[in-house]
Structure formats: structure tokens, C-alpha cells
C-alpha positions in Angstrom: -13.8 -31.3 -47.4 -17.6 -30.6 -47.7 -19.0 -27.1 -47.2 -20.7 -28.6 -44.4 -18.0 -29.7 -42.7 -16.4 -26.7 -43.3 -18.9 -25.1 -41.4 -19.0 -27.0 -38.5 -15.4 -26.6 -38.0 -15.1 -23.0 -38.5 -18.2 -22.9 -35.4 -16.1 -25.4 -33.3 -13.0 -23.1 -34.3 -14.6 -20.2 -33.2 -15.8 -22.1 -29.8 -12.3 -23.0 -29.2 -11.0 -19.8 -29.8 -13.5 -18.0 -27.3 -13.5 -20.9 -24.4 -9.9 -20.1 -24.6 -10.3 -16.4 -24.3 -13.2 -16.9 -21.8 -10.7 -19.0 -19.7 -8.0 -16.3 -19.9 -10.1 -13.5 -18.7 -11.5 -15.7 -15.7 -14.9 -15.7 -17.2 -17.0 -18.4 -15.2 -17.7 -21.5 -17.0 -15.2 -20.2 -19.7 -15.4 -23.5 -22.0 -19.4 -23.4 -22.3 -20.3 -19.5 -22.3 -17.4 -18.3 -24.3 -18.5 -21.0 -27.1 -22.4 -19.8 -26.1 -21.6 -16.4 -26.3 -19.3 -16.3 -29.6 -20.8 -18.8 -31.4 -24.1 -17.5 -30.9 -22.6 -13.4 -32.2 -21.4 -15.3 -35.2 -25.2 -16.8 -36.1 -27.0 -13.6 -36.0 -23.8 -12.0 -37.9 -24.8 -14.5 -40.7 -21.4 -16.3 -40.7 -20.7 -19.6 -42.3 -21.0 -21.6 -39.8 -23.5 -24.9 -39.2 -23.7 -26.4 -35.5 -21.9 -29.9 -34.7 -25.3 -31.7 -34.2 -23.8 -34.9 -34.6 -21.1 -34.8 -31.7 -23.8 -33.8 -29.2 -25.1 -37.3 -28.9 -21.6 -38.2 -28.1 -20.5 -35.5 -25.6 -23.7 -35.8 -23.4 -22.8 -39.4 -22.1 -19.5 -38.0 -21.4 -20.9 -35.4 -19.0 -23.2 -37.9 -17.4 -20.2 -39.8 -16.6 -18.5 -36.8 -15.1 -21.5 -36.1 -13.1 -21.9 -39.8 -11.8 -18.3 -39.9 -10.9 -19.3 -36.7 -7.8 -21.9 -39.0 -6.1 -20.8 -40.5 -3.1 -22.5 -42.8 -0.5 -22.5 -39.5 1.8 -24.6 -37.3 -0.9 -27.4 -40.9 -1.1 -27.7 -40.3 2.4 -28.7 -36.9 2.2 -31.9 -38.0 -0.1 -33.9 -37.0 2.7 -33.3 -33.4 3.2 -34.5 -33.2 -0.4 -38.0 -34.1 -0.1 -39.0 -30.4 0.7 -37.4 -28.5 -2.2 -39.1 -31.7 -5.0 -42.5 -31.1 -3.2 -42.6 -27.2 -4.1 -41.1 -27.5 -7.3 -44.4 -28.2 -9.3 -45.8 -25.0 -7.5 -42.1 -23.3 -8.5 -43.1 -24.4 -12.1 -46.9 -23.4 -12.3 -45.9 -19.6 -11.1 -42.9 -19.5 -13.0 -45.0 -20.6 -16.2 -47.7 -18.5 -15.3 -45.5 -15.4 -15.3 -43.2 -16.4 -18.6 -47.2 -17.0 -20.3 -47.8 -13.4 -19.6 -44.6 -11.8 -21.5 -45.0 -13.9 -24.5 -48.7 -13.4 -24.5 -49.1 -10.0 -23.9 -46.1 -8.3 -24.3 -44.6 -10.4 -27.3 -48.2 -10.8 -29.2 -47.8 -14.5 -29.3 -50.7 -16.4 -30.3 -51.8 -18.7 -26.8 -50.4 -21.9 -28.5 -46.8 -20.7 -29.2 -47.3 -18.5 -25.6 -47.8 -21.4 -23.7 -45.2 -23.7 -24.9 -42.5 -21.3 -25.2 -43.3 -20.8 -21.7 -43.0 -23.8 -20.2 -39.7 -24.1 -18.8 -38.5 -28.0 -20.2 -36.6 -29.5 -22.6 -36.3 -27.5 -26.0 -36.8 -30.4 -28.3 -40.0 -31.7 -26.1 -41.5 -28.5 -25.7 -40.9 -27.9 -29.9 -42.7 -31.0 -30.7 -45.6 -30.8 -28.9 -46.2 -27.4 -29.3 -45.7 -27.8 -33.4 -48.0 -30.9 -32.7 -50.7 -28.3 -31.3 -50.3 -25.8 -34.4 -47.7 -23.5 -32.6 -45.4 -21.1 -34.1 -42.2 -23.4 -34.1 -39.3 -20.9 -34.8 -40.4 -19.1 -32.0 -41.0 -21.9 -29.2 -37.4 -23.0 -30.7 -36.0 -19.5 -30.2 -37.7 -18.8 -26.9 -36.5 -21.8 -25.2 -33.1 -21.4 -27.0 -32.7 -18.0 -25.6 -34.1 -18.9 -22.2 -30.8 -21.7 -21.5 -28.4 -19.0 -23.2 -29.4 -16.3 -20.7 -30.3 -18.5 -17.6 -26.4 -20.2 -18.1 -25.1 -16.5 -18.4 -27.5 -14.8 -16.2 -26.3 -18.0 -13.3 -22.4 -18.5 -14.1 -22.3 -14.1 -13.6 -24.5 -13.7 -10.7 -22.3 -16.4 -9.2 -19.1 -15.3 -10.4 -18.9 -11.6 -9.9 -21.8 -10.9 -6.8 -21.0 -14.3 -5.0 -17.7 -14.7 -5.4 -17.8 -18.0 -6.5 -16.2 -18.6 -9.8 -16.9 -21.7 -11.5 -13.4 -22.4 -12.8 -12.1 -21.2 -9.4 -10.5 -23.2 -6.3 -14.5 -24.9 -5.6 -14.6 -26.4 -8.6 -13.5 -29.7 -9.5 -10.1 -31.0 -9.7 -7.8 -30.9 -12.6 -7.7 -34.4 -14.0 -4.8 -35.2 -16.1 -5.2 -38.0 -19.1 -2.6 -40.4 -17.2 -4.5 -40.3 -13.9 -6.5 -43.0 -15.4 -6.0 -46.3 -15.8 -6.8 -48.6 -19.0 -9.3 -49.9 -16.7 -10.6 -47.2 -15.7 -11.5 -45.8 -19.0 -12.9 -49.2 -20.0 -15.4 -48.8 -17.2 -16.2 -45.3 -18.0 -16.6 -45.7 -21.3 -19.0 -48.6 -20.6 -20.8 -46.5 -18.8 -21.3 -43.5 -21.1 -22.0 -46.5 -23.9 -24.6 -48.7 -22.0 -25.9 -45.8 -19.9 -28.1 -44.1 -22.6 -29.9 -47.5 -24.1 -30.4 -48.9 -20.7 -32.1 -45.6 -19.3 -34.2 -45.9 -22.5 -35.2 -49.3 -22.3 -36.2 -48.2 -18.5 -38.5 -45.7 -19.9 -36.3 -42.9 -18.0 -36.2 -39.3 -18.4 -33.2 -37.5 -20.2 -31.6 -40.6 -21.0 -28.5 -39.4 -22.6 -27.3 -37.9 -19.5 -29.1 -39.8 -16.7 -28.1 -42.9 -17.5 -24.8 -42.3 -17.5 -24.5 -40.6 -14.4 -27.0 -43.8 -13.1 -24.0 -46.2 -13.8 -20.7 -44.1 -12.7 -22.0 -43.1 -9.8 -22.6 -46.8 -9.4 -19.2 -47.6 -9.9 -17.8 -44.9 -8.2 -20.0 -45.7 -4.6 -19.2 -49.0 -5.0 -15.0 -48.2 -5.4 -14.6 -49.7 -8.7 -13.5 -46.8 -10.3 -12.4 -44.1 -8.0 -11.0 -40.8 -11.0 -13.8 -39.2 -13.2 -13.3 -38.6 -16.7 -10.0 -36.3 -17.8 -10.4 -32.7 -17.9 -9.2 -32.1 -21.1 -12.4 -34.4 -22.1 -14.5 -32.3 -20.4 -13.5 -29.3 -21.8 -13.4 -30.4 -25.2 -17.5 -31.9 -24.2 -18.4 -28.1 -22.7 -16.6 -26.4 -26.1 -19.3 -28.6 -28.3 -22.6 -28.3 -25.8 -21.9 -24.1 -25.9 -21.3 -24.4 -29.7 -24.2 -26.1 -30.4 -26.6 -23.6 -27.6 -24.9 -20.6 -29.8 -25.7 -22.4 -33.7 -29.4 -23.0 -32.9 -29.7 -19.4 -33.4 -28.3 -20.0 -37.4 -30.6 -18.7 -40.5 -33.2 -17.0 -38.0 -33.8 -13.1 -39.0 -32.5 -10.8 -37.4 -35.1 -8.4 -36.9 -37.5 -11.5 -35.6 -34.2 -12.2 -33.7 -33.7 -9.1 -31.6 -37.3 -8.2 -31.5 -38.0 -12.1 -29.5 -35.0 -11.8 -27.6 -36.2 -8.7 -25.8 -39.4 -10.8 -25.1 -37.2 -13.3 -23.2 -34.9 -10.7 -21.9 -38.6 -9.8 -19.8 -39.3 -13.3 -19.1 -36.1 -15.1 -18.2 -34.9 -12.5 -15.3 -38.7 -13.0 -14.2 -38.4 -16.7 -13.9 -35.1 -16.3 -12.6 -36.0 -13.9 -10.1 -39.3 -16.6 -8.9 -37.0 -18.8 -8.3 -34.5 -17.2 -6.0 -37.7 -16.2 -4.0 -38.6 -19.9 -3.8 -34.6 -20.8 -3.3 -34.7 -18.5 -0.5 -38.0 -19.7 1.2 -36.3 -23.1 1.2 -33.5 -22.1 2.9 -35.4 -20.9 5.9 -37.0 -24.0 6.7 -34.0 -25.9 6.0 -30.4 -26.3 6.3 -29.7 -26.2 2.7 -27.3 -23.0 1.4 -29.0 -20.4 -1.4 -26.3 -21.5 -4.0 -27.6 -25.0 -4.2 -31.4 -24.2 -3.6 -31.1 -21.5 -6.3 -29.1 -23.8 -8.7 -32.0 -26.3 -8.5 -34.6 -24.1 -9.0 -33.0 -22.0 -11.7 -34.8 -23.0 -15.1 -31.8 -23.6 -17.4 -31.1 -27.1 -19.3 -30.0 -30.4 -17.6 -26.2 -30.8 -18.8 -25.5 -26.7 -18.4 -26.9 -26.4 -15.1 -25.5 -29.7 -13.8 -21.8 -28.9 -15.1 -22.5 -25.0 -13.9 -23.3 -26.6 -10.4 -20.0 -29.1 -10.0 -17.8 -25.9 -11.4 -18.9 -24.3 -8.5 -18.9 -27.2 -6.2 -22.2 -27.7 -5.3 -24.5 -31.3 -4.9 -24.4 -32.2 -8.4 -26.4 -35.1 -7.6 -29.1 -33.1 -5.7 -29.4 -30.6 -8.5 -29.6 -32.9 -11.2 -32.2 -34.9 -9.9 -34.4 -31.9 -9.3 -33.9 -30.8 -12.9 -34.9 -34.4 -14.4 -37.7 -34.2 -12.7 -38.1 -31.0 -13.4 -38.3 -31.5 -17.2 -39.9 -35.1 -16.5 -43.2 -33.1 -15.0 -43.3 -30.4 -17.6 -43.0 -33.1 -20.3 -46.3 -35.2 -18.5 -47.9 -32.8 -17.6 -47.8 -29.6 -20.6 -50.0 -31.0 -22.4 -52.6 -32.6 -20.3 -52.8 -28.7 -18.6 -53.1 -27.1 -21.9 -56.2 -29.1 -23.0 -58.0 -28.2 -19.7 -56.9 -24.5 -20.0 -56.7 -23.6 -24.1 -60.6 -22.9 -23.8 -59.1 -20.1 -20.9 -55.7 -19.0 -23.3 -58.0 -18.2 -26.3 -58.7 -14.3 -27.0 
């Protein structure tokens, strides 16, 4: 066996070991945040360990299966009563930037190029280009936006868990779905989903293709009756064990002392954002009918997969949330840099 793979297995070991302990405790989410949590101790503690990059690709389908399997012909016709939460979210996004900008600008001493895209609350490996495209600092737009899904999962699953009283492995959740429940059929047409899903969204120019298209083709199926079970649990759990390993690894080889001292930075910014959006997940829910836990869930500026499986945990529209984050991450994508040319001029000391 390679040192490599030696690595990766002692990170997935130790993600195994915490989910497991997480689970025992009642931690919510137990198989992502004990993983997140552990796995992301061990990195700063300098232990051997090296992320399992490589199964991500894999285990993202799976989950956009999962969440395509909750989408029934009664959540489509709810499409409606969404129109008002997508049409504030750019102004949700422009604040929420706008405030994040401010900590890592002028609290954390970034210069206005690594400010402004570790601020901008997308995907981590979109945001790391272009900002390293723009002459940013990229270990820090990497561990900003890192540290912003690790507290934003945490900060969520807790303030859920032990102020709401909804735990995410708890009676709201989903179902426990045992291997046998499905049929050699059914597995065929899930797997053909999670396999044809990711290069059809691509060819359709879609966003986050490894989980939205997916989900595009099993909630097909399932609306249309062909397949009526989601994927096993046991699957699931074993996809949640490698998406929190991998959150905890991206914090491998960085120094600790640029570590802790970055950290703090997001430790200001995240509750910030965090606290922006429940004020804008609360003005929703007065002029509509829609409950805090979802409105907040959408607006919440964590990562696609996390915040989609952190929503179905605690039995909430998985479809509605999704959708907002996708386009969530589709706007900041289109629009980052088009915004920063029109206001670097502005941004420079």
C-alpha cells in the first residue's frame, strides 16, 4: 500500500470513527459534522492524513439521487410560492457580501482582490479560480470559503438541533432505508441516474452538475412512479462520511498560525452572514406562508450537497432549497466578476 493511500484511509478511518461517535451522542447530521469536525482537528494537528479527493466525484451523484428521490408532483406545484424568496436573494447576496467584504478587508488586512472573493458566498473551487485568475491570495480565498461551509454546516445543524428542537437524525428526518428495500431494478435506474445525470447537466450548460443533474433525473423517475425507494441509507451514510472528510482535509499543510489567526476573521464574518440571512428568512415569512426553518435553510450561505442533505435530515423542501442554492451559486458565479471590474477602481486603498 502507498503512503498515499495510507493517508487517505487513516482520514476516512478517522471520519468513520467520529460519524459513529457523533451518531452516538445524537449530534445532528452525525455522519457529515463528526467527519467535518475530526477530520478537520486532525489537519491542523499535522497528522498523516491526505483527503479522498477522488471518491468525491463519486459520492456527489449519489446525493443528487437521494435528493431527487424527495420531489414529488405536490412540491412542483408549490413552484409558485417561491418566486418571492428567488427575487430577494440577489439583494440577500449583495448585503451579505457587502458585510463579509468588510471583515476580511478591514479587520483581517486582506488585500481588496483576496477580500472580495473570499467574500463572495459561492462555490469554493469557482470563487478560487477566478480570484487566483485576478492575482488574489489563493490559500486564503481557499481557507476562507473552506471555513465559511465548516461553520455555516455547524453553526445550522446546532442552531437547529439544540434551540429548535429539530434534530437532523431525529423522527423528521428521512426514513431508514434498508439495502433489500430495493429492487435490481430499482438500483439499475438509480444508478443510471447518478451515471447520466452529471454529463447530461453538462452538456446542458447547467449549474452544479454533479449534483443537479442527478437530482434532475430521479426526481423524474420518482414523479413519474418508476422508481418509488431512494437510495439505501447505509449508502448515504457512507456518501456523508466522505463529503465531511474531505470539508475537514482541505484544511491539510496550511500553518497554523495563518490557520487560527484566518479562522477568527471568518468566525466575524460567517455569524454575520448568517445572522443577514435569518433577518431576510424572517422578512419572508411575514409576507408568506412559508416556515423560518425552510426560509432560513435557503438563505443560509453554506455549500449545495451540505445544506441540501442538512435540509432533508431535518425534513424540510429539499427541492425548494436546492434550487435556491443553485442559483444561488449560479448568480455569484456570473455575476463576481463582472461586479468586481465595475467596483475594483472603488476596493483599491
Amino acid at each position: 500500500m502507498t503512503i498515499p493511500h495510507a493517508r487517505i484511509l487513516l482520514a476516512l478511518a478517522i471520519g468513520i470513527l467520529s460519524g459513529l461517535a457523533g451518531f452516538m451522542i445524537g449530534m445532528p447530521l452525525p455522519w457529515m459534522l463528526g467527519p467535518m469536525i475530526a477530520v478537520t482537528a486532525a489537519a491542523l494537528l499535522h497528522l498523516p492524513i491526505a483527503g479522498p479527493e477522488r471518491l468525491r466525484p463519486v459520492v456527489i451523484p449519489v446525493i443528487g439521487v437521494m435528493l431527487g428521490s424527495s420531489i414529488t408532483s405536490d412540491l412542483l406545484g408549490q413552484a409558485a410560492d417561491w418566486i418571492t424568496i428567488l427575487a430577494v436573494l440577489p439583494v440577500l447576496l449583495l448585503v451579505s457580501a457587502g458585510i463579509s467584504y468588510v471583515c476580511y478587508r478591514r479587520i483581517g488586512g486582506y488585500d481588496p482582490i483576496t477580500a472580495y472573493y473570499s467574500s463572495m458566498p459561492g462555490g469554493l473551487n469557482e470563487m478560487l479560480i477566478m480570484g487566483a485568475a485576478a492575482g488574489g491570495n489563493e490559500r486564503k480565498i481557499a481557507l476562507a470559503h473552506a471555513a465559511r461551509v465548516l461553520m455555516v454546516i455547524l453553526f445550522v445543524a446546532l442552531f437547529f438541533g439544540f434551540f429548535l428542537g429539530v434534530q437532523a437524525s431525529g423522527e423528521d428526518g428521512p426514513p431508514w432505508v434498508p439495502l433489500l428495500a430495493l429492487k435490481p431494478l430499482d438500483y439499475l435506474i438509480l444508478i443510471a441516474c447518478a451515471v447520466l445525470g452529471v454529463p447530461l447537466a453538462k452538456k446542458a450548460h447547467l449549474p452544479a452538475a454533479a449534483v443537479f443533474g442527478p437530482m434532475i433525473l430521479s426526481g423524474a423517475a420518482h414523479v413519474a412512479g418508476i422508481v418509488t425507494v431512494g437510495p439505501p441509507s447505509l449508502v448515504i451514510i457512507c456518501a456523508q462520511i466522505v463529503i465531511g472528510t474531505v470539508i475537514g482535509s482541505r484544511f491539510i499543510n496550511a500553518p497554523l498560525r495563518d490557520v487560527g489567526r484566518d479562522l477568527m476573521i471568518a468566525v466575524i464574518a460567517t455569524p454575520l452572514m448568517l445572522v443577514t440571512a435569518l433577518a431576510f428568512a424572517y422578512g419572508i415569512t411575514l409576507v408568506s406562508d412559508m416556515p423560518l426553518t425552510q426560509t432560513f435553510l435557503a438563505y443560509a450561505p453554506g455549500g449545495l450537497t451540505e445544506m441540501s442533505l442538512l435540509t432533508l435530515a431535518v425534513g424540510q423542501d429539499v427541492a425548494f432549497v436546492s434550487v435556491t442554492h443553485i442559483i444561488r451559486i449560479t448568480l455569484v458565479i456570473a455575476l463576481a466578476p463582472v461586479a468586481f471590474r465595475g467596483v475594483y477602481r472603488y476596493l483599491r486603498p
